[in-house]
N, C-alpha and C positions, 0 to 999 in steps of 0.2 A: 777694203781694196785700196790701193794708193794708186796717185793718181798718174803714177810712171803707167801703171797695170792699166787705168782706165782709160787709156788716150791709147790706144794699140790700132793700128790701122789694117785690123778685122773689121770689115763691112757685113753687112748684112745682104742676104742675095740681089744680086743686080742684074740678075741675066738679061735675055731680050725680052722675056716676056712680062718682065716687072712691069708695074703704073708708073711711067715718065715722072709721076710727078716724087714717086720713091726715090729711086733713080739718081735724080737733080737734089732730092737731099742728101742721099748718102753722098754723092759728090759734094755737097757744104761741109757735111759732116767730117767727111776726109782732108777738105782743104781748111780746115779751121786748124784742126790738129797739125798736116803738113808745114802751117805757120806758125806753130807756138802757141797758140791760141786755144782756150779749153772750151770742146763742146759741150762739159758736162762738167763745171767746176765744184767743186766742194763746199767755200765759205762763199759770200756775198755782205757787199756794207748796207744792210737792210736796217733802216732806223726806225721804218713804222711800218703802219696796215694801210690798206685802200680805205678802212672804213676810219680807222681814224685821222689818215687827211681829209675826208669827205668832212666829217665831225667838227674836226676843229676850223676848218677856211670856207665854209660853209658861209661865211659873211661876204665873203669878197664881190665887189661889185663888176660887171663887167669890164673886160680889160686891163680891173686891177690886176698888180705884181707883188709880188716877196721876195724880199732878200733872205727867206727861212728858206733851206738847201734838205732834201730827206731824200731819203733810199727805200724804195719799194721795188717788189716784182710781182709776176703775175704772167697768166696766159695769153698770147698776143690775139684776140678773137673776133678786132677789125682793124685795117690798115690801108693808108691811104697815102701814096706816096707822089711829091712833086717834085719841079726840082730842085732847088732848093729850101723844101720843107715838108718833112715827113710827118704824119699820125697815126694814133694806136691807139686802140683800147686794149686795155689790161683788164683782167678777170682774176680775183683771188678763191682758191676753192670752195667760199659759201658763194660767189656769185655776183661780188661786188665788183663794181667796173669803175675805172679811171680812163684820163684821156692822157696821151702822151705825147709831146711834140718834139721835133729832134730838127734845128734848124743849122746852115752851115757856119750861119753868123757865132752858134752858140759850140756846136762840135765839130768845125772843122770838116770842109769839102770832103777831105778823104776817112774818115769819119762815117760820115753819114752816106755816102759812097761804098763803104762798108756795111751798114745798118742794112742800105738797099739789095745788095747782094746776096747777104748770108740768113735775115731774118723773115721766117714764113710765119702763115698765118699758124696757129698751135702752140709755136714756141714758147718754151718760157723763157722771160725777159726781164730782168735786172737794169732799174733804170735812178741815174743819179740826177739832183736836179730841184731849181725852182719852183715852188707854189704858186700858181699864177689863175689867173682867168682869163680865158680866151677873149678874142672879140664879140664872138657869140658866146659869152657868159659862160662857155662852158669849164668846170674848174680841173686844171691842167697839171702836170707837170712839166716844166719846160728844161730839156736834159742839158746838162751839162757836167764840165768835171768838178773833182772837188776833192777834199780830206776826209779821211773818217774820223768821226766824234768820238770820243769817250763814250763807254757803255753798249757797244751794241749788242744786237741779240743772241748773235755766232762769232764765240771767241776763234781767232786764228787773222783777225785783221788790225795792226796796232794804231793806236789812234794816231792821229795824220798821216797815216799810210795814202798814198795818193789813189785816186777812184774815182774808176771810168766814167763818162757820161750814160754809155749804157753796155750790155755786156749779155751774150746770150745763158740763159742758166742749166737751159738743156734744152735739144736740138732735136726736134721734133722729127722721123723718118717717115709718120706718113701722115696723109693729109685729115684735117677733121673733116667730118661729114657734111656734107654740104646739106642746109636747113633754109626755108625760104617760107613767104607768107602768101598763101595761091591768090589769086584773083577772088575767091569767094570769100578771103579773110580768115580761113583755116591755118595752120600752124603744120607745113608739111619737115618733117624731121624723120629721124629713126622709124623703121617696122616695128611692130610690137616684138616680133622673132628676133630681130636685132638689138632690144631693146633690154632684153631679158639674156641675150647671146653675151653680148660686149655693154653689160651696165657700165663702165667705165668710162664708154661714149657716150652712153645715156645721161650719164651724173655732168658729162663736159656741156653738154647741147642743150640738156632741159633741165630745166631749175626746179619744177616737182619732182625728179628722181633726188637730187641730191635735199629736198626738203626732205625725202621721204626715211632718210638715210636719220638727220637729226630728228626729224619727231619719234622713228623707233627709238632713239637715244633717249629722247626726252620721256617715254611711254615707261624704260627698262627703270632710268633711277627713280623715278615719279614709283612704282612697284615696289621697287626696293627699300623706300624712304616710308611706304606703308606698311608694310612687315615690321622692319625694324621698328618704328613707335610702336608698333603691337607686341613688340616683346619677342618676335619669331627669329626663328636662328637660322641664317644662309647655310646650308651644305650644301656639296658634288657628292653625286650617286655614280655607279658604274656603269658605262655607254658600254662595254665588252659583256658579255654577262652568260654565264655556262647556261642556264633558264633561262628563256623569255616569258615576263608575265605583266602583271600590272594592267593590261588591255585586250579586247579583243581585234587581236590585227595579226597580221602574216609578218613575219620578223627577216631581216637578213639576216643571210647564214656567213660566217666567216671561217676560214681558218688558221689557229695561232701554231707558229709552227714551234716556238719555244717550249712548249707544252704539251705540243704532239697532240691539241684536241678539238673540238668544234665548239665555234661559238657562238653568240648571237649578237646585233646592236639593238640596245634597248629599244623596246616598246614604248616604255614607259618607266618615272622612277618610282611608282608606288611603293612599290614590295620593300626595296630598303628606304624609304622614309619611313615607312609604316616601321621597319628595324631601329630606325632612332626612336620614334616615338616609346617603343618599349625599351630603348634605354637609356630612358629618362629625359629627351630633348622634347618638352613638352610642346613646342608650337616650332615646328620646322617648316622649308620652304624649300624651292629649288627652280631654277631658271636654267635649263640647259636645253638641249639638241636630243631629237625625239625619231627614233624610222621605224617606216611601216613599208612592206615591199608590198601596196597595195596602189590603186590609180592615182594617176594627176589627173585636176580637172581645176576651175577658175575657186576652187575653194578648197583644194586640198593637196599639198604638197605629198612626196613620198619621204623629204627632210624635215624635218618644222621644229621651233622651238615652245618648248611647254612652261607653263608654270604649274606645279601641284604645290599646295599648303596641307599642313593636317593638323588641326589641336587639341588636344585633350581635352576629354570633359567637353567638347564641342557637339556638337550635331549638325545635319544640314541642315536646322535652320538658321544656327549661328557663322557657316559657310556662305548662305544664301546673302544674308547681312553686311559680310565684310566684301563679298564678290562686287556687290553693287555700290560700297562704298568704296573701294580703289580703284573700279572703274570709272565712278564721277570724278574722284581726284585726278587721275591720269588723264582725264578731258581738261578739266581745271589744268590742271600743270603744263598739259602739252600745248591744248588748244585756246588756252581761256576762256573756254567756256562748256558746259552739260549740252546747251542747243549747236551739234555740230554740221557744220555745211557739208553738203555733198556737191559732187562734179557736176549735178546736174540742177544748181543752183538750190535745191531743197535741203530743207532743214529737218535735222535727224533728235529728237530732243532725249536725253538720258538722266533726266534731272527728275528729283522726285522720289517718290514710290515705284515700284516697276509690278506689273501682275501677276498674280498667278493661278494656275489652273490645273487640273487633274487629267492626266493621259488619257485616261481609260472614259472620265465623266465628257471630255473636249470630242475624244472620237466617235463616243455615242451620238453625243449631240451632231456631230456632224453626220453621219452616218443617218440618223434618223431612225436607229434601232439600237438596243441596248447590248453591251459587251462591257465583260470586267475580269477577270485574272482566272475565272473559272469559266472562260465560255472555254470549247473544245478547241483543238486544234485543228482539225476539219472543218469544222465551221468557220471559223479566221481566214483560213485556207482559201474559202470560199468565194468570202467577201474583199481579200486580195483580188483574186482572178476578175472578179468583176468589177474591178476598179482598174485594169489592164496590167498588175504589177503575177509575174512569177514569182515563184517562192521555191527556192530552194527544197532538197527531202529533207535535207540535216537543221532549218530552224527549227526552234522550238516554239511551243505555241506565245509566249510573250515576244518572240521576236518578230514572229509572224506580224504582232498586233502594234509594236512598232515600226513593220511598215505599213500599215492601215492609219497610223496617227501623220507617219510624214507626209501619206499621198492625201490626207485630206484635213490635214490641221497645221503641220510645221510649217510648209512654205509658206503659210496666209500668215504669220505671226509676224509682222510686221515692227510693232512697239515690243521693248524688251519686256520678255516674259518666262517666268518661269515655268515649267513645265515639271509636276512634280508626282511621285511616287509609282514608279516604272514596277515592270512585273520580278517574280521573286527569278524565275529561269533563265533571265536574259541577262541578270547582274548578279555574278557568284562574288564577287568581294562587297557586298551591301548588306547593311541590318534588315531584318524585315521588319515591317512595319509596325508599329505599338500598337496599332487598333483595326489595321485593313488588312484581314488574310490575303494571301497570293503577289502580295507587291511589297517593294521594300523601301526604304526612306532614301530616295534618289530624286533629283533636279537636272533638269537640263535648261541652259539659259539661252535663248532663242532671241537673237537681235538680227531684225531686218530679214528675216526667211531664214535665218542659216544657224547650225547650235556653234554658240560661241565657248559654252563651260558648261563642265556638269558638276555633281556635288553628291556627296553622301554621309548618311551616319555610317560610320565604317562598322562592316564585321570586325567583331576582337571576340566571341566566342572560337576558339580551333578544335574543338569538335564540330560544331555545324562547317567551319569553313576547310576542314578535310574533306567534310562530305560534297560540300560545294564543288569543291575539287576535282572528288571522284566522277562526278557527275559531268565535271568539263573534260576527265580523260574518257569517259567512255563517249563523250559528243565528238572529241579527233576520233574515234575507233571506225564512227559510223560515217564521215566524211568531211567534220568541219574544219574548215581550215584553221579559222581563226579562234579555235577555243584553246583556253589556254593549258598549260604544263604543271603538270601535282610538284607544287617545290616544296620537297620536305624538308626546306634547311627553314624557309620563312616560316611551316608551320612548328618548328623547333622553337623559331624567336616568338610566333603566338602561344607558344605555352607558355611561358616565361610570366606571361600576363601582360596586355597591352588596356590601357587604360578605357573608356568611351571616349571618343572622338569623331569630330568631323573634319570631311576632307574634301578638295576641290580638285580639278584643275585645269586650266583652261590654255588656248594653244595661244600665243602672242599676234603670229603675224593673223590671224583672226582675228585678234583684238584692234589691229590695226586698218584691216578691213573694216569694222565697223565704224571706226571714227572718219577713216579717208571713204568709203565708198568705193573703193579699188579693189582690184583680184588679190588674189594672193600672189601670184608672181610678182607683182608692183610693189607687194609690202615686203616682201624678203630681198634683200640687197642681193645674194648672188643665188637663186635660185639653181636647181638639179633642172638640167633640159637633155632631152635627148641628142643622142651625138648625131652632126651629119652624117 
C-alpha cells in the first residue's frame, strides 16, 4: 500500500453514539494527515531496543547524562504531562519499558505543544534522543532532534537525513483498557471472556498472556530439535481429507465445491503417517492443527494442535521412553527446570522416572472388586450406574470400563503416570497385547488429573485391522458417533507391508497446561469461542 493510499481521510465510524474518546482520536487522526504529517508512517530512524539501552547505560548514576543520541519506539502505556515537561513510558512488544522525557528547552514550545495534543495513551511512538538519568535515577531518554547514523535497521532513511525528536508511528483509534490494582492488592484487568475475545488486548495489559505466546514458541522448537537428533523426519498430512479416521471423535463436515464433494477436517493425522512409515520414512513426526466437532470445556478445545510420532521397530515402550524424555527437555528448554511452578505457588516436579500402572489392575483395586477385559458388559454396565456415570447403548464393554477407570482412578493421578494396556474393543488401530488377552499394548499419560498423551504398538497386521474396521462400521450402524470410517485406500497401503512400530501423540496446548497450570484457553493464543 503506498503511503499516498494510506493517509486517505476515510475515518472510521464517528457517529453520536461513538466512545468520546474514539471520536477525539479519529479527529487527531484526521488532523495529523490534514497537515502533512503521517499517522501511520512507513520507515522510522530506530537505532536500537528498549532492552538494549536498558543493557548497555545500566551504569549511569543518578542524574547522570550522555552525549550518545539513539532511536527507539515503543507503546506509550504511561504519561504524564506538565508544562513545560512532558513523560512516557514506552513498552516494546516483549514488555520492556523505558521512560521518556520531552522538555521545551530540548524540543521547542511548539513541539512539545504538539506531542501534548496529538499523543494518547496506546500510541506507538518514535522517539529521537539522549541517554540520560533522571533526578530520580530513573534511566531516560531525553528527546530531541538529530541525524540519522549509518547502518540503521529500516533502509529508506539516508544517513544525516534530519530526525525528529519524536514522531507518532501509529495512531491509536481506541483507547487501552483501563487496569488498576484494587484496594485488596488484586490485579483488576481484562474478563476472562474478554481475555480470550480480544487476546491482543490481553497480550497489551498482561505480561503472562504475551509470556504465554513465547513459551509455546519455546515448547514447539524445544520438540522439534528432539525429533530431529533422533533421526525423525517433519512431514504435513492432509487437514481436508475425503475419510475421517485416525480417532475417535465426531469430524467436521465441509464442502469443496472444486470437486463437487464432501469433505472432512482432520481428526487426526495417524492414518497418513502411518502411509509414510510404509514408505519407507522410518521415524516420522508432525505438529499440525487437529478438529473434533465435539465440547469445549477448560481442557479441551474443538481446534487444537497435535503432535503424533511413529517409528519403526518401535513399541509403546519405546514411545513411553521418548514421550517422557522430550517432555523433561521442553521443561528444561522452556523453563529451566523438571520441578515446574504453578499459579498457585506449588511445585509440579517431572523429573525422574514417571509410573506406571495397569487400567484394569488400578480400577479393581479401586473398586475393591475384581474386573479385567472379560468381565461382561452388563456387569461394567452396572458398576458405572452406581458410581452415578450413564453409559451410553452404543459403548462397548472396554469402553464402558474406561469410564469406570476415569470416575475412580484418572482424576486422582496426580504425578505423571502412565496408564497402560487398555481393552482390545475400545482401540481398533492397537496390537494386541503379547501376553494379556482382551487388551492391547496402549498407554495413556496422565499428568496432574488430566490425559496429556497416549501411545501404542501399532496394528500393521491388515487382516486383523479390516476386521477391526468392520467392527467400527457396524458400531456407526448401531449409533455411535464417534467410531470410525473402513478406509480402504489406508488398508491398501497396510498391505504393502508396514513395519512393527510404535506410535504416540499428544495434544500441545495440553502440554502447555501441564507445565503453566493454566486452561487451555490460556495456552492457545487465539482460541475458537462462541460468537456473540
Amino acid at each position: 500500500m503506498t503511503q499516498a493510499k494510506q493517509n486517505t481521510k476515510t475515518t472510521p465510524d464517528t457517529t453520536d453514539d461513538a466512545p468520546e474518546q474514539i471520536r477525539i482520536r479519529a479527529q487527531k487522526r484526521q488532523r495529523l494527515i490534514d497537515s502533512g504529517a503521517e499517522a501511520y508512517p512507513v520507515v522510522l530512524a530506530i537505532t536500537t531496543s528498549i532492552p538494549e539501552v536498558r543493557e548497555k547505560y545500566a551504569h549511569l548514576e543518578i542524574g547522570e547524562e550522555t552525549t550518545d543520541e539513539v532511536g527507539i519506539a515503543g507503546r506509550v502505556m504511561l504519561q504524564r504531562n506538565g508544562g513545560k515537561l512532558c513523560f512516557a513510558t514506552l513498552m516494546d512488544g516483549a514488555g520492556n519499558r523505558i521512560q521518556i522525557m520531552l522538555s521545551a528547552a530540548e524540543v521547542g514550545i511548539d513541539s512539545l505543544n504538539d506531542y501534548k495534543a496529538d499523543v494518547d495513551l496506546g500510541d506507538h511512538l518514535f522517539v529521537h534522543g539522549r541517554v540520560i538519568s533522571s533526578k530520580r535515577g530513573e534511566l531516560s531518554i531525553l528527546a530531541c532532534p538529530g541525524t540519522a547514523p549509518a547502518g540503521l535497521a529500516t533502509p529508506g532513511i539516508a544517513e544525516g537525513e534530519d530526525v525528529p525528536a519524536w514522531k507518532i508511528a501509529a495512531k491509536t483509534l481506541r483507547p487501552l483498557p483501563k487496569t488498576y490494582t484494587a484496594e485488596d492488592g488484586t490485579e483488576v484487568s481484562l474478563s476472562e471472556d474478554m481475555r480470550v475475545r480480544r487476546r491482543y488486548l490481553d497480550m497489551i495489559v498482561r505480561p503472562s498472556a504475551r509470556d504465554m505466546v513465547r513459551l509455546r514458541a519455546k515448547v514447539v522448537k524445544s520438540l522439534r530439535e528432539y525429533f530431529d537428533n533422533a533421526g525423525f523426519v517433519e512431514i504435513e498430512t492432509p487437514m481436508l481429507q475425503n475419510l475421517h479416521g485416525g480417532a475417535a471423535a465426531r469430524p467436521f463436515e465441509t464442502h469443496m465445491n472444486a470437486y463437487d464433494t464432501e469433505l472432512f477436517l482432520r481428526i487426526a493425522p495417524e492414518l497418513f503417517l502411518k502411509r509414510a512409515v510404509v514408505g519407507g520414512i522410518d521415524k516420522v513426526f508432525e505438529i499440525n492443527r487437529n478438529f473434533r466437532n465435539e465440547g469445549a470445556d477448560s481442557s479441551h478445545s474443538p481446534e487444537f494442535t497435535m503432535l503424533e510420532a511413529y517409528e519403526a521397530y518401535g513399541s509403546y515402550d519405546t514411545m513411553a521412553r521418548r514421550t517422557r524424555e522430550f517432555i523433561q527437555k521442553v521443561a528444561r528448554d522452556a523453563l529451566g527446570t523438571e520441578i515446574v511452578t504453578l499459579p498457585d505457588g506449588s511445585s509440579y516436579d517431572l523429573s525422574g522416572s514417571w509410573k506406571e500402572i495397569s487400567l484394569y489392575d488400578a480400577t479393581s483395586d479401586a473398586l475393591g472388586r475384581h474386573i479385567d477385559a472379560q468381565t461382561p458388559r452388563d456387569e461394567l454396565v452396572a458398576i458405572a450406574q452406581e458410581l452415578g456415570e450413564e453409559i451410553p447403548d452404543h459403548y462397548v464393554a472396554g469402553k464402558v470400563a474406561e469410564v469406570i477407570f476415569e470416575k475412580t482412578v484418572g482424576d486422582s493421578l496426580d504425578a505423571p503416570t502412565f496408564v497402560r494396556d487398555f481393552p482390545e474393543d475400545s482401540s481398533p488401530l492397537t496390537r494386541g497385547h503379547r501376553t494379556k488377552p482382551g487388551v492391547v499394548e496402549k498407554w495413556d499419560l496422565y499428568v496432574r488429573g488430566f490425559e496429556l498423551a497416549t501411545a501404542y504398538s501399532e496394528l500393521v497386521d491388515p487382516v486383523i485391522q479390516r476386521q477391526r474396521f468392520e467392527a467400527q462400521a457396524l458400531a456407526a450402524a448401531e449409533g455411535d458417533p464417534e467410531a470410525m470410517i473402513l478406509d480402504e485406500d489406508f488398508l491398501m497401503a497396510m498391505e504393502y507391508g508396514m513395519p512393527p512400530a510404535g506410535g504416540m501423540g499428544m495434544g500441545l496446548d495440553r502440554l502447555l497446561m501441564a507445565l503453566t497450570g493454566q486452561g487451555i484457553r490460556e495456552t492457545i493464543t487465539f482460541p475458537l469461542v462462541k460468537k456473540l
